[in-house]
C-alpha positions as CSV (number, residue, x, y, z in Angstrom):
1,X,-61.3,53.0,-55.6
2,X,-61.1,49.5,-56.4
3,X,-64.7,48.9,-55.3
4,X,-66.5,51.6,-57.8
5,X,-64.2,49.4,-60.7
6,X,-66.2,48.2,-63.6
7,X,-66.2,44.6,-63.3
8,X,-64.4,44.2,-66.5
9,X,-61.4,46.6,-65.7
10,X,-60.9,44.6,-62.3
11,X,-61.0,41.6,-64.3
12,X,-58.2,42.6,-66.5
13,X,-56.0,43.3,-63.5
14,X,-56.7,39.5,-62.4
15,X,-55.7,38.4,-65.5
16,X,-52.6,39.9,-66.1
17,X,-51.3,40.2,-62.4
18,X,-51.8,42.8,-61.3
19,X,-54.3,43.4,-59.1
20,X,-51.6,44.1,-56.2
21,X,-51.5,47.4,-57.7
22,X,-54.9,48.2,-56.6
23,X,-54.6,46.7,-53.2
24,X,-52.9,48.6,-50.4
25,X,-48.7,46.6,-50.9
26,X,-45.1,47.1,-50.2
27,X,-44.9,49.0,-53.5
28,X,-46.8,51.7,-52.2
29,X,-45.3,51.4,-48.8
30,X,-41.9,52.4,-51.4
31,X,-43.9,55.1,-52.7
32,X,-45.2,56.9,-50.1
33,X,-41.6,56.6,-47.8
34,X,-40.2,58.7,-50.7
35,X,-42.3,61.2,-51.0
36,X,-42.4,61.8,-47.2
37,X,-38.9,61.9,-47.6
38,X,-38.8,64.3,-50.4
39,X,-41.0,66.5,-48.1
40,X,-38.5,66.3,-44.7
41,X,-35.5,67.0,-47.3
42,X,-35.4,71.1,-45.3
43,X,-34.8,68.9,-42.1
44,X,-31.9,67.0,-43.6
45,X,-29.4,70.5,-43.8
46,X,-29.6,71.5,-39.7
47,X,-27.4,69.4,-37.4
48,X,-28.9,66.2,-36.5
49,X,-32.0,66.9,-38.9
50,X,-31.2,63.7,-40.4
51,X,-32.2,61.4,-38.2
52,X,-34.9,63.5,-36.9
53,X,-36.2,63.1,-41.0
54,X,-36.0,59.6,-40.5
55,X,-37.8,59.5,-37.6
56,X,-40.5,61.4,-38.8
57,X,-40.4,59.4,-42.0
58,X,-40.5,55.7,-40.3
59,X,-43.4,57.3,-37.8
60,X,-45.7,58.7,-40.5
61,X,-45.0,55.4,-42.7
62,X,-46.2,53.2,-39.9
63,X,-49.5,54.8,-39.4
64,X,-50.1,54.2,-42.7
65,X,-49.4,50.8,-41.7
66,X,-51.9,50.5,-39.2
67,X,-54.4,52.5,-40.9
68,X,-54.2,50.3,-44.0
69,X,-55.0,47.3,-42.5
70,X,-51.9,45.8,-41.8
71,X,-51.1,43.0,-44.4
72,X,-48.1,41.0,-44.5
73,X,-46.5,42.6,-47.3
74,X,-47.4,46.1,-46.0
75,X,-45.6,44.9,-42.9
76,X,-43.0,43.4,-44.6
77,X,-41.7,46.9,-46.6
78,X,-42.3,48.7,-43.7
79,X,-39.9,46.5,-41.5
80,X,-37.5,46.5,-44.4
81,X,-37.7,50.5,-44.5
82,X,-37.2,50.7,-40.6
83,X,-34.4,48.3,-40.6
84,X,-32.5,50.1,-43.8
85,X,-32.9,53.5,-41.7
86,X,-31.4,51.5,-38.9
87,X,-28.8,50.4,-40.5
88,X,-27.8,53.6,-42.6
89,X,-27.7,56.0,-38.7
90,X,-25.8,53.9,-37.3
91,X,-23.2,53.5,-39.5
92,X,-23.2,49.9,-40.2
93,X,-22.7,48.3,-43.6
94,X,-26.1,47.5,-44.7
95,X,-26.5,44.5,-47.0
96,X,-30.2,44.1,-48.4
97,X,-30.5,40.1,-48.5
98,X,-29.3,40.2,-44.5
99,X,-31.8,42.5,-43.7
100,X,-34.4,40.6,-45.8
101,X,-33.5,37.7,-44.0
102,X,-34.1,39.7,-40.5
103,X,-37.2,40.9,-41.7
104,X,-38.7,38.1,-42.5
105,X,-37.5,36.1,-39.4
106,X,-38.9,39.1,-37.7
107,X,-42.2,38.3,-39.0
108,X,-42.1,34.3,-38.7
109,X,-41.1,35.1,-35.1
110,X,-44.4,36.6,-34.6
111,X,-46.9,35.0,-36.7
112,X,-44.9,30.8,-38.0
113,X,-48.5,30.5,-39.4
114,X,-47.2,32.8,-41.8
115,X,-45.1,31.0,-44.1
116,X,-48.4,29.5,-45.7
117,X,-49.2,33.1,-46.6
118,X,-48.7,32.9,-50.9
119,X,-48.8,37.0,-50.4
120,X,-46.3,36.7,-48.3
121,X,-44.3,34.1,-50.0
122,X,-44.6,36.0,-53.2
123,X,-43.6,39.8,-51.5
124,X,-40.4,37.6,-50.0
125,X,-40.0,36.2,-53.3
126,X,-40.6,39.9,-55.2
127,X,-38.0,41.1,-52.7
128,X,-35.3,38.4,-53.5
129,X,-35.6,38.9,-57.3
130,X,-35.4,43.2,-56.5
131,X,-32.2,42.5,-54.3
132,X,-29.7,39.4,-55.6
133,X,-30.9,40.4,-60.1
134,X,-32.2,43.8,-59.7
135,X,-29.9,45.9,-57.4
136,X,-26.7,44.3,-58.7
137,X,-27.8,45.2,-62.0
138,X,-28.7,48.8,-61.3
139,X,-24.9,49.4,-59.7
140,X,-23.8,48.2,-63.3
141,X,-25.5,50.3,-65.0
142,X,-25.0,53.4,-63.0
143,X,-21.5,53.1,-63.1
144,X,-22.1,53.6,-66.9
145,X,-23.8,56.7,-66.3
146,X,-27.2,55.7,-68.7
147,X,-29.2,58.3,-68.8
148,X,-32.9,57.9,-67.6
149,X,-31.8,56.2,-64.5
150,X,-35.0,56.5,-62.8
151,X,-36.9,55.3,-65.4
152,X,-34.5,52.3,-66.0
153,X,-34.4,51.5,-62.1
154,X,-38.5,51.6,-62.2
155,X,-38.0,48.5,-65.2
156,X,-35.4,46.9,-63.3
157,X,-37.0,46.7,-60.1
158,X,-40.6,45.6,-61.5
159,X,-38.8,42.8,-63.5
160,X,-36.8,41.1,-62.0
161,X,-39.8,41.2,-59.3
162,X,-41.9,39.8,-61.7
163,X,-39.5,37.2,-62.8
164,X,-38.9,36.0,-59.3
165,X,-42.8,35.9,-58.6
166,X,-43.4,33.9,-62.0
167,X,-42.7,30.6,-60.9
168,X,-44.7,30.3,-57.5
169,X,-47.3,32.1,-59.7
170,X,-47.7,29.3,-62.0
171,X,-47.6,26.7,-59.2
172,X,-50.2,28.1,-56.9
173,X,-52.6,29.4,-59.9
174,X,-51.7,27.4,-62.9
175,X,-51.1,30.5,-65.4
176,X,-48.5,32.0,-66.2
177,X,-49.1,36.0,-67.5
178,X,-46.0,36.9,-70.4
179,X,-47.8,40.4,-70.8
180,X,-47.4,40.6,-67.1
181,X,-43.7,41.2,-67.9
182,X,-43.8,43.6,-70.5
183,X,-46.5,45.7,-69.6
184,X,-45.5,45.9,-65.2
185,X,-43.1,48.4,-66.1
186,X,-45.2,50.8,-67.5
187,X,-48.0,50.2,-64.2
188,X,-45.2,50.5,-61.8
189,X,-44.5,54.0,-63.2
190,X,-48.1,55.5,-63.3
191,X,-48.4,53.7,-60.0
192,X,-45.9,55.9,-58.6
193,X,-47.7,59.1,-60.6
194,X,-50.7,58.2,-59.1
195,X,-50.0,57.4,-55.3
196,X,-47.3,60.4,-55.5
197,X,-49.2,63.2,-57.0
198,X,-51.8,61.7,-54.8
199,X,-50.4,62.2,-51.9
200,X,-50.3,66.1,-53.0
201,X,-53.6,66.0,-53.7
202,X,-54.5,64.8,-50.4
203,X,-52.2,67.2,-48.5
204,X,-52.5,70.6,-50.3
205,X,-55.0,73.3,-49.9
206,X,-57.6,72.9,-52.9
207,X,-56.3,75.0,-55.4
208,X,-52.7,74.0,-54.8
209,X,-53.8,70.4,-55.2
210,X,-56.0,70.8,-58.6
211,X,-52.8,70.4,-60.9
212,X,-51.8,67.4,-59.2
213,X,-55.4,65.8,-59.1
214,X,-55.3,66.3,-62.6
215,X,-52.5,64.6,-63.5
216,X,-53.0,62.1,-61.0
217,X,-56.3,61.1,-62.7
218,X,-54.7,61.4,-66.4
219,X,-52.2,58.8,-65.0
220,X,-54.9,56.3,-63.3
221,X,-56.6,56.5,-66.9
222,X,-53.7,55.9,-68.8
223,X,-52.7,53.0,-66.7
224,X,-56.1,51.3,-66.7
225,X,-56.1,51.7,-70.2
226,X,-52.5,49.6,-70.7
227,X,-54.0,46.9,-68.3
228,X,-57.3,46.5,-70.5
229,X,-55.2,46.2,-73.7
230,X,-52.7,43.9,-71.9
231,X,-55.8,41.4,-71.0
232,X,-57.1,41.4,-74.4
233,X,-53.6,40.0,-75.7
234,X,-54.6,36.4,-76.3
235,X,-51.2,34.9,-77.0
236,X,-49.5,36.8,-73.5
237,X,-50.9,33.7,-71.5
238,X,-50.1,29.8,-70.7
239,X,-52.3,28.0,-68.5
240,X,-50.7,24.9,-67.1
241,X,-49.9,24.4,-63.5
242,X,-45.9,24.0,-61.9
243,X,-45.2,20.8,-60.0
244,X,-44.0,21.6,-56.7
245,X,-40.8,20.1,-58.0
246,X,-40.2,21.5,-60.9
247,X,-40.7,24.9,-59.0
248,X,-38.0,23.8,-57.2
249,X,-36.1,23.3,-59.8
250,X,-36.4,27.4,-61.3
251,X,-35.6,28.5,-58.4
252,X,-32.6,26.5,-57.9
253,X,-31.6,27.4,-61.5
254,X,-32.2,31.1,-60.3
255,X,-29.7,30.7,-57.2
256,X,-27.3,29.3,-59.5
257,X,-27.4,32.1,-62.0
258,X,-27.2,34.4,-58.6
259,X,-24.2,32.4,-57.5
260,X,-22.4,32.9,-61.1
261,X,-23.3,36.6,-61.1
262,X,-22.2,37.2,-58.0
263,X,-18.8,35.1,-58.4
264,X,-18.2,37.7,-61.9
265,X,-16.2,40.3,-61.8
266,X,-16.2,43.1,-64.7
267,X,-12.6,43.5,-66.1
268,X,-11.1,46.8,-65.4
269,X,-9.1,48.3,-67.7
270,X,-5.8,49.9,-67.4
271,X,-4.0,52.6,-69.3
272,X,-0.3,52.3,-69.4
273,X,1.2,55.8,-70.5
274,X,5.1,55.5,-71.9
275,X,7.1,59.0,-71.5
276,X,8.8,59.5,-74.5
């Protein structure tokens, strides 16, 4: 628990940016709607058992919802989650950025006060980097079958996340945290460790769920550990506070690289064959 942290350790997640990690977020939301539906996957091979899997899935993940409180970006992956179910059973082409956009009006339809949230504008803004840099770079690469594609999705996401956050970061708090980039990808991953084996370790009788306690905990060490080191880089760091302008301007500057990505297409190549 966050609240039996040393002081110093829960200091070191302040400083390099992380400290959504130890909060109840959307990433978790992510983590814990796959491994619910890793569990459902027998459910998935009977007639129908696919949308009774989703069900299930959306169901469980909104009581964690509730249970955890509630907080915008909580609510925000969750709605994303529901509305990406949605969208898969019922056969329509899902786009992500649409169903951001839903989402999020969704939301603002329910609570305008809202929009002054920074967690919220910085889990919209997390979300935006993930689906205009992140996604369209993950298709590219998987056409290129790389191997370690899970690994390499983990980086992508928590970059391009990061990236997008950066900015708004810098305005609201006046620092801006280079480790924070470098070292993200590594939490992300022992994030997922710890909330997934977690999650085992919650749900299996006790001897069944030793193995994954264990690992669990070598994985919370492990990613405390990077944090603490990352902190103690001096030179990772700028303090110096973003003008709500020139904000503006990075994020414009990131729509138009979005606009010139999207408006590139990769050559294809064809093979002419001559019969001799």
């Amino acid at each position: 628990s966050r609240y039996n942290m040393p002081a110093a350790l829960r200091t070191s997640y302040s400083v390099t940016g992380l400290s959504h990690i130890l909060a109840v977020s959307g990433l978790h939301i992510g983590i814990i709607f796959l491994v619910i539906n890793l569990l459902l996957v027998p459910l998935r091979i009977i007639h129908h058992g696919h949308i009774v899997a989703d069900i299930l899935a959306v169901a469980v993940m909104w009581l964690f919802v509730v249970i955890s409180g509630a907080s915008p970006s909580v609510v925000r992956a969750a709605l994303m989650f529901s509305v990406l179910r949605l969208f898969i059973n019922s056969t329509a082409q899902y786009h992500s950025i649409n169903t951001l956009a839903v989402v999020v009006f969704i939301m603002l339809l329910y609570n305008p006060q809202m929009l002054y949230d920074i967690s919220f504008q910085l889990s919209v803004l997390a979300v935006m980097g993930i689906v205009l840099w992140g996604v369209p770079l993950l298709s590219i690469l998987g056409r290129r079958q790389i191997p370690g594609m899970s690994i390499i999705t983990t980086v992508v996401v928590s970059l391009t996340a990061t990236l997008w956050s950066m900015p708004l970061v810098a305005h609201a708090f006046s620092q801006v945290c280079f480790v924070n980039v470098i070292i993200s990808p590594v939490v992300f991953i022992t994030a997922y460790v710890v909330v997934g084996f977690g999650i085992f370790a919650l749900v299996l009788p006790e001897v069944l769920a030793l193995p994954f306690a264990r690992v669990m905990e070598a994985a919370a060490m492990f990613q405390n550990d990077v944090v603490a080191r990352g902190a103690e880089w001096g030179y990772g760091f700028m303090m110096g506070s973003l003008s709500a302008w020139e904000m503006v301007v990075i994020y414009a500057l990131f729509a138009l690289i979005t606009l010139v990505g999207c408006s590139w297409e990769e050559k294809k190549m064809i093979t002419l064959h001559i019969n001799e």
